[in-house]
N, C-alpha and C positions, 0 to 999 in steps of 0.2 A: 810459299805458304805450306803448311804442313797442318795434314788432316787427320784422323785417329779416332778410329771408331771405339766406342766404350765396348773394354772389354777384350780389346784387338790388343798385341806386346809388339814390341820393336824400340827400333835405336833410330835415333839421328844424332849427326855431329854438326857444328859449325863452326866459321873461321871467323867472322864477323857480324857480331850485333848492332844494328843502327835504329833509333826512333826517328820517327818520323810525325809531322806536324799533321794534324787532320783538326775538322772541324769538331765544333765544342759538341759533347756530347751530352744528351740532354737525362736528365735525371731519372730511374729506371721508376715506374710506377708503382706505389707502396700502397696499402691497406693495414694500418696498423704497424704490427711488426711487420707485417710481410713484405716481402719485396720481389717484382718478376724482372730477373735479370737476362736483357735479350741480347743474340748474339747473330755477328752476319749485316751483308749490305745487300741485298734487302733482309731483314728477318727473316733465319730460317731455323733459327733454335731457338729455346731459352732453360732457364732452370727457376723455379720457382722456393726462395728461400726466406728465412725469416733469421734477422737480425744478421750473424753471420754462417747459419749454419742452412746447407741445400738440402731441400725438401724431397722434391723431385726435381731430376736433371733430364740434361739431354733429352728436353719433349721435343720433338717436331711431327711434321704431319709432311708422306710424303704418297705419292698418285701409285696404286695398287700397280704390282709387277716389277716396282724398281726396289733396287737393294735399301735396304734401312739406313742411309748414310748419308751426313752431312751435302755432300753434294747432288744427293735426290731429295732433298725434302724442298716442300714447296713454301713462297712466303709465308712469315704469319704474323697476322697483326693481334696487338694487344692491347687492351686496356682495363685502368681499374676501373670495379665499379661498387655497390654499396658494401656488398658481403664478398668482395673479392676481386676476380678477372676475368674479363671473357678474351677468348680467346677464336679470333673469326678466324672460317673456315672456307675456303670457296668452293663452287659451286662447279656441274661440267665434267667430274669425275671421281671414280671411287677412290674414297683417301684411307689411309689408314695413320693414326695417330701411335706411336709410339713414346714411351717415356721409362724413365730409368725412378725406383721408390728406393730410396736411399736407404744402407740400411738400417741404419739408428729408427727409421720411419717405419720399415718393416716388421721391428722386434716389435711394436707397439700395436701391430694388426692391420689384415686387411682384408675387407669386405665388402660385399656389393649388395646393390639395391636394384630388384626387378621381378617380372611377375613368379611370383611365389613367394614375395616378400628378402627381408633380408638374410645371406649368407655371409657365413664366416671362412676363409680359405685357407690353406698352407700357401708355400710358395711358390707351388706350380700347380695352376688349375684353368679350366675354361668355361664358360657359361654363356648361352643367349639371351639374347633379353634383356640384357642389362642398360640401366638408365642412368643407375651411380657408381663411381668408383668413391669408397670410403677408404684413406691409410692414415695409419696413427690415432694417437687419440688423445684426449682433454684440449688444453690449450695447443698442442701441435695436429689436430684431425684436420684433413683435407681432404673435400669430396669433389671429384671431378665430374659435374655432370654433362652427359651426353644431350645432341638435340636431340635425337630418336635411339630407341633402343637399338642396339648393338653385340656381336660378338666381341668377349672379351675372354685373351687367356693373357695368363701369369707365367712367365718362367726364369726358375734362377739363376742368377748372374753372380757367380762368388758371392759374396753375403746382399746384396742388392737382387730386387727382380726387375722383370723386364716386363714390361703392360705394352701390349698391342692393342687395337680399338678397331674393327672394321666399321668405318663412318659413313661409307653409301658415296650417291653422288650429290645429296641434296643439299651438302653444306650447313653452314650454319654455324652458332656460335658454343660451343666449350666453353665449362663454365668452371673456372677454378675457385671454389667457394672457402675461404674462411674463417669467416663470423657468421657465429651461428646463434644469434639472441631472439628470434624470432622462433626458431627450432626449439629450441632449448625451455622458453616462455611454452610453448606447446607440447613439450615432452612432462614441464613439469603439470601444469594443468592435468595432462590425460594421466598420469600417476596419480593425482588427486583425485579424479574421477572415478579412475579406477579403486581405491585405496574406501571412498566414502562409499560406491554400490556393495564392495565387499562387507562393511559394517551393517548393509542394509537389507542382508540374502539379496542382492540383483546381479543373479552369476552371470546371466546373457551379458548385460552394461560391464560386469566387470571386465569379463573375456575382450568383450570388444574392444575397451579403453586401453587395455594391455596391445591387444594387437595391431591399433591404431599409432600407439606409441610405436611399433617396431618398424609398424608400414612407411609412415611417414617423417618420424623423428627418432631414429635411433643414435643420435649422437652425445648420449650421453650415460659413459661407461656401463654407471654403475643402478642409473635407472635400465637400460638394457638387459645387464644380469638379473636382475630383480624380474622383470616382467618374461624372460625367457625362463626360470626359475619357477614362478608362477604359473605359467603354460605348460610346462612340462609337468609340473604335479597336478592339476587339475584336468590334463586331457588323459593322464594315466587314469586318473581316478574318474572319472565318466566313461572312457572305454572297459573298464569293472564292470561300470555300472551297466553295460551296453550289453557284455559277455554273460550278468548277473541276465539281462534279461532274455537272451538267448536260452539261456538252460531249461530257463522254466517254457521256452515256447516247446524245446526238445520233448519237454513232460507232455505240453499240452497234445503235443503231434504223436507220442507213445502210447498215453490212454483215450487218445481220443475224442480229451474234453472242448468244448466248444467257450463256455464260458471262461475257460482259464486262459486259452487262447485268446479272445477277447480281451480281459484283463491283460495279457502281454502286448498286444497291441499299443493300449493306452498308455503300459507304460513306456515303451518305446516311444510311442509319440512326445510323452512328456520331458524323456530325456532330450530327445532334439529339441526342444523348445528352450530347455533349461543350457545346452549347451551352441546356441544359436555360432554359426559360425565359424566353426571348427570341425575337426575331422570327427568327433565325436559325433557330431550332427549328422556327416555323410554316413557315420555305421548306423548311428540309428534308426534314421530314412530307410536304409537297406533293409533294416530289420523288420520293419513295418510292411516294406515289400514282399518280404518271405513269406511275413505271417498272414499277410490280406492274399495272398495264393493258397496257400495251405487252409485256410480257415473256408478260402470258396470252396474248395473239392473236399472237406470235410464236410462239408455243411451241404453239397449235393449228396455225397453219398449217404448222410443221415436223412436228408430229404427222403432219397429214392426206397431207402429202407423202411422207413414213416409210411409212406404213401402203398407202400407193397403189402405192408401190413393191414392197416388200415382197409386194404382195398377187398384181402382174405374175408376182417371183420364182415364188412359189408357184403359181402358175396355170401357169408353165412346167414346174415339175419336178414337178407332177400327171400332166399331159401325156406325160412323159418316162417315168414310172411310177420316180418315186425317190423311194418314202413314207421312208426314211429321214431323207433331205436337207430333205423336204417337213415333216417332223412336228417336225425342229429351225426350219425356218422359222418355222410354227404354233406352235409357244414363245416364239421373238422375238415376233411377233404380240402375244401374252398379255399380255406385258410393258409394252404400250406404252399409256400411258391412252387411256380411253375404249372400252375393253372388249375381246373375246376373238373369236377365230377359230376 
């Protein structure tokens, strides 16, 4: 037997070739074009390709600490299922799944899906968290989904990369996904969704329907670019709006007005409402924090100022013996927080 790690060079020779007779071999499980071609007695590799061309190679899954190679990876079982293959994992110890993204797959993109939504990679990068692995795209996109979130890094291998997956010990099944009608029925909806609130000024619904598409169905190229295209002009354009209301708080905090402060509160409030759900919305909340601090200690120091005056008045026309003038004074007084006279 002669073994050969991708990626590894060397020579062999031989003197003699013979075949040898073995049992019928049973027909590799397809999905369409696809096909998952496994290799080993028991399964300990495969490569996942469509029609005649490999998609990703050399997967296997081998017990944390041992070299990445044919003769440490652990069995693995396969099968198809609606939108693809799952790929069981066992249980007992930490695994780490390896695979090779070919690289005709690679010129086409690769990206992931996990909290923070999705990211686009070069061809060496790492990320936590990750739930999908997305490579390629239109009729060739193939998303590898994890059973629990996971570290993943990328690194390149002459024009191919190389995807690592720390799996844990909980096992489970690996989900090699390639029909995506279900996705796709839901990316286009959330485009219309999004497409008909914009007709209708409903920026929050729009926002969200855009980002609902990324979070959950980004597998379709060119709705993708559309709605990151989207997000990106309109979160530029409310954090304007956010800076827009920043200045005028600077004014209100410069001369000292109470009402205009006021007025810049609301309308920071209004922008986070208007932009629900985005990073816009965290400046603006922020803003609203600034201004409801600055607006208390202005409005004590106008208090203490009011009431110090006030209090002058009164102390003159006690003097003066004008309880009349005096006891409307001590009404104002009452009125003013922080208590009574």
């Amino acid at each position: 037997m002669l073994a050969l790690a991708t990626g590894a060079s060397g020579n062999a020779s031989t003197d003699d070739v013979g075949l040898v007779t073995a049992s019928e071999v049973a027909a590799p499980p397809k999905v369409g074009e696809f096909a998952w071609l496994a290799f080993g007695e028991p399964v300990r590799a495969g490569v996942l390709g469509k029609i005649d061309r490999p998609l990703l190679s050399n997967l296997r899954v081998v017990t944390d600490g041992g070299e990445l190679a044919w003769l440490d990876a652990a069995p693995l079982a396969a099968k198809a299922v609606e939108d693809g293959f799952a790929l069981e994992i066992g249980r007992g110890a930490a695994h780490t799944l390896a695979l090779w993204v070919e690289p005709a797959v690679v010129a086409e993109g690769i990206a992931t899906l996990g909290d923070g939504g999705l990211r686009t990679h070069q061809v060496e990068f790492a990320r936590e968290g990750v739930e999908s692995l997305l490579v390629g795209a239109g009729l060739d996109l193939v998303r590898v989904r994890f059973p629990a979130p996971v570290k993943l890094t990328g690194t390149p291998d002459g024009a191919a990369v190389r995807i690592e997956a720390a799996l844990g010990v909980d096992g489970g099944a690996v989900a090699l996904q390639v029909v995506f009608q279900t996705e796709r029925a839901f990316a286009d909806d959330a485009a219309r969704r999004a497409r008909e609130a914009e007709k209708q000024g409903r920026l929050g619904e729009f926002l969200a329907a855009w980002r609902e598409l990324l979070d959950r169905a980004p597998f379709d190229a060119q709705l993708v670019k559309e709605a990151e295209g989207v997000l990106s002009r309109l979160i530029q354009q409310g954090l304007v709006e956010v800076q827009n209301a920043k200045q005028s708080a600077e004014r209100a905090r410069f001369f000292r007005l109470v009402d205009l402060f006021r007025q810049c509160r609301e309308g920071a409030r209004a922008i986070a409402a208007k932009y629900t759900g985005s990073e816009v919305e965290t400046a603006a909340v922020a803003l609203v924090g600034e201004i409801d601090r600055d607006l208390a200690g202005l409005e004590q120091d106008l208090n203490t100022a009011e009431r110090a005056r006030l209090d002058s008045i009164l102390a003159a026309l006690e003097a003066q013996k004008s309880p009349a003038l005096a006891a409307r004074v001590r009404e104002v007084l009452t009125q003013l927080p922080g208590g009574t006279k």
